[in-house]
N, C-alpha and C positions, 0 to 999 in steps of 0.2 A: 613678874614674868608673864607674857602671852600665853594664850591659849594654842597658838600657830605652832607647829610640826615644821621640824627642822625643813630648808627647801631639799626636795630630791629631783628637780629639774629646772630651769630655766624661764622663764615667764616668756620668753621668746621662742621657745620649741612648741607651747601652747597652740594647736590649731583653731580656729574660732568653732568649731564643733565642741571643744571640751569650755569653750568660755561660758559664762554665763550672759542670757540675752538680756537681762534685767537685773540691775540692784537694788536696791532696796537701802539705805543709810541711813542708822537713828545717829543723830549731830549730837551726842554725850557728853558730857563732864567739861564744859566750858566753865561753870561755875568752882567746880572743886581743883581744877588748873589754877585759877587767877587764887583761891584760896591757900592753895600751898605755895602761892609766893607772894601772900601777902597785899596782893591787889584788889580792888574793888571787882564785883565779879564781872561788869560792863566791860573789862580787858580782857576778860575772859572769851569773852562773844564777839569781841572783835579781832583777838587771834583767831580765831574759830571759825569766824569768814573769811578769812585770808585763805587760810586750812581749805573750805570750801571750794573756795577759784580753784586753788592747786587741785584738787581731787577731782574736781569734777573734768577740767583739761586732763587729767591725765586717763580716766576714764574713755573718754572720746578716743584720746591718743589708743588708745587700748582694744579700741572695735569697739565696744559696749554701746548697745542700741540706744536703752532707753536705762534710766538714772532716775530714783526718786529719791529726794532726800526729806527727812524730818527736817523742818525748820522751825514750827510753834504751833504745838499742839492747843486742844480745846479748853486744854486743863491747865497751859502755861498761862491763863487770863490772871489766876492764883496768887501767884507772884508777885514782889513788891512793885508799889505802881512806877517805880524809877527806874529799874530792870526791866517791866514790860515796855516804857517808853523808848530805853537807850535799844533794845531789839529794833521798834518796829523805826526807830531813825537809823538805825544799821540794815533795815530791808530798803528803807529811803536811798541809803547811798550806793547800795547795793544795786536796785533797778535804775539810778541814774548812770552807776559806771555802765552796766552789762550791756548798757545801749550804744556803746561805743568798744566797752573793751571784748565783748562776745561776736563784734563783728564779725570779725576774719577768722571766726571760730565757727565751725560747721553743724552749730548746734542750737534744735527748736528748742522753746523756752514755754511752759505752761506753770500755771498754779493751776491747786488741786485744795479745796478747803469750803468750807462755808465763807466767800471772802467777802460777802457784805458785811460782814461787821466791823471791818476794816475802815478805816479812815479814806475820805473818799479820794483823796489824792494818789495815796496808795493804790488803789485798787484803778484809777488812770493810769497809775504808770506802770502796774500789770499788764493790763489792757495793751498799754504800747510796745509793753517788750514782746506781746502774746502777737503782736501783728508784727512788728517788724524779721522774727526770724523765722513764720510762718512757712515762708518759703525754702525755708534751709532740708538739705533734705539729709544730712548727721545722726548725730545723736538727740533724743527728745528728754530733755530735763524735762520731771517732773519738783516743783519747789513745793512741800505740805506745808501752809500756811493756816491757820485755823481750823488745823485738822485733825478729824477723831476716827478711829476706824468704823467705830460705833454708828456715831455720828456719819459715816458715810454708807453705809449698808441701811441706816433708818430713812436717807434720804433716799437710796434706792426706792426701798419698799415704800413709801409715798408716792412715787413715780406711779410704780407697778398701780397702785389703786389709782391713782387718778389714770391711768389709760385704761383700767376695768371700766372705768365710769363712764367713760366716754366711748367705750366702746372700741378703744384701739386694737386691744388684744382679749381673747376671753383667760379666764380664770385657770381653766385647764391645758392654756398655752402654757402658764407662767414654770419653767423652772431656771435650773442653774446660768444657761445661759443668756437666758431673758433678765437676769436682776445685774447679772456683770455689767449689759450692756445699757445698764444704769448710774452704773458706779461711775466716781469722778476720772477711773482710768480706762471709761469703755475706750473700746479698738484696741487697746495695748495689751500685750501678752504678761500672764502673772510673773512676777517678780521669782526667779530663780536662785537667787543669793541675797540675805537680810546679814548685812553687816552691823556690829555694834559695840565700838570702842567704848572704853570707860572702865570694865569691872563689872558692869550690870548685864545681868541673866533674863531679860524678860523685852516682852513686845511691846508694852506700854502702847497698846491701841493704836498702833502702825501698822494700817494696809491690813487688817483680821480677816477677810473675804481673802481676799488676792492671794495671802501665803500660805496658805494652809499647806502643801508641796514645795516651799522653798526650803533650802541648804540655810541654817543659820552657823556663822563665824564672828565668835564675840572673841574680844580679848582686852586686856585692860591699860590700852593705852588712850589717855584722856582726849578727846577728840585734838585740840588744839596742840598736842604731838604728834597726833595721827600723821604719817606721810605715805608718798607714792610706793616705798619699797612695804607698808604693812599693808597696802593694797592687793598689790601684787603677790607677796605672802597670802591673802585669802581668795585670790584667784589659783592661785596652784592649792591651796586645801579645796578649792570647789572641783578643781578638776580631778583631784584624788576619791572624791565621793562617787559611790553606788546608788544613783535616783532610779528608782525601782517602782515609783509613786502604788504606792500600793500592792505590787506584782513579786514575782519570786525572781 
């Protein structure tokens, strides 16, 4: 059973005031899907991307600005080396559709990651998708590709000292919104809803700076069931919440 609260209104009475202007999405339990029916878990990741298309168009479809999804954390390197390969040839097929099937879809396309350690073709064909929807002026997918939340706030503060050194900014400029605008999401507004299908309770070093003020809605349906109406289900729980960010 969900964590989601029976609906008490419509997803279409929703004004884009009560929506949330950022998601946030950890892509869960692809492996434990393909395990309870007996598959290798590689099916898992590829219903899982399918899952992904759907949600992210429906997202769009939804107003939703800006979209970041978990796609392979720093810590997913772990993993057997057959699983990390069948991923990164599912993010291969995956940037050669979006470059044709994200056309006629209104929507900028970035990574967000440490992405040199990436295989260098991959990281072309980021590159390509990162220019060709440049112009789209939608929704902004962000895609977490070798990414740690850690790992991205460390990369900040490296920033921050090498512009000490150089003289860009001094020491006593540096605060909160000086290190943001270091993060891999500067210009973007903090993510206002962290979704996370699966059964799992926790952030797993997604986006640690950015959410500190976001609504989180878990519930335990394994990513690769996830659909548009559990979406919509944790869009009407966001718009049911009291953000108060610290005030009475």
């Amino acid at each position: 059973m969900g964590l989601f609260k029976k609906k008490d209104a419509s997803i279409e009475s929703l004004g884009a005031d009560r929506l949330p202007v950022h998601i946030g999405i950890i892509m869960d339990g692809n492996g434990r899907w393909a395990k309870k029916r007996g598959l290798p878990r590689q099916a898992g990741h590829v219903t899982g991307a399918k899952v992904f298309r759907t949600i992210t168009k429906h997202c769009e479809k939804r107003g939703i600005q800006y979209l970041t999804v978990y796609a392979f954390s720093t810590e997913n390197w772990k993993r057997p080396q057959a699983e990390v390969d069948g991923i990164m040839n599912l993010l291969r097929d995956y940037l050669k559709e979006s470059l044709s099937d994200f056309k006629k879809e209104n929507i900028r396309t970035r990574f967000i990651g440490e992405l040199s350690a990436l295989a260098p073709d991959i990281q072309e064909l980021m590159a390509e998708a990162q220019r060709e929807t440049a112009h789209k002026t939608g929704m902004t997918l962000n895609i977490a590709v070798n990414y740690g939340g850690r790992a991205e706030i460390l990369h900040a503060v490296k920033r921050l000292v090498e512009d000490v050194q150089s003289g860009k900014i001094r020491v006593e400029e540096i605060d909160e919104e000086q290190l943001s605008d270091r993060l891999y999401t500067a210009g973007q507004p903090d993510p206002d809803l962290i979704l996370r299908p699966s059964g799992e309770s926790r952030l797993s070093n997604f986006m640690v700076w950015q959410s500190a003020y976001a609504e989180y809605v878990m519930n335990d349906v394994l990513w690769p069931d996830f659909t548009t109406d559990d979406l919509d289900e944790a869009l009407l729980e966001f718009a049911r919440r009291n953000r108060r960010f610290g005030g009475v």
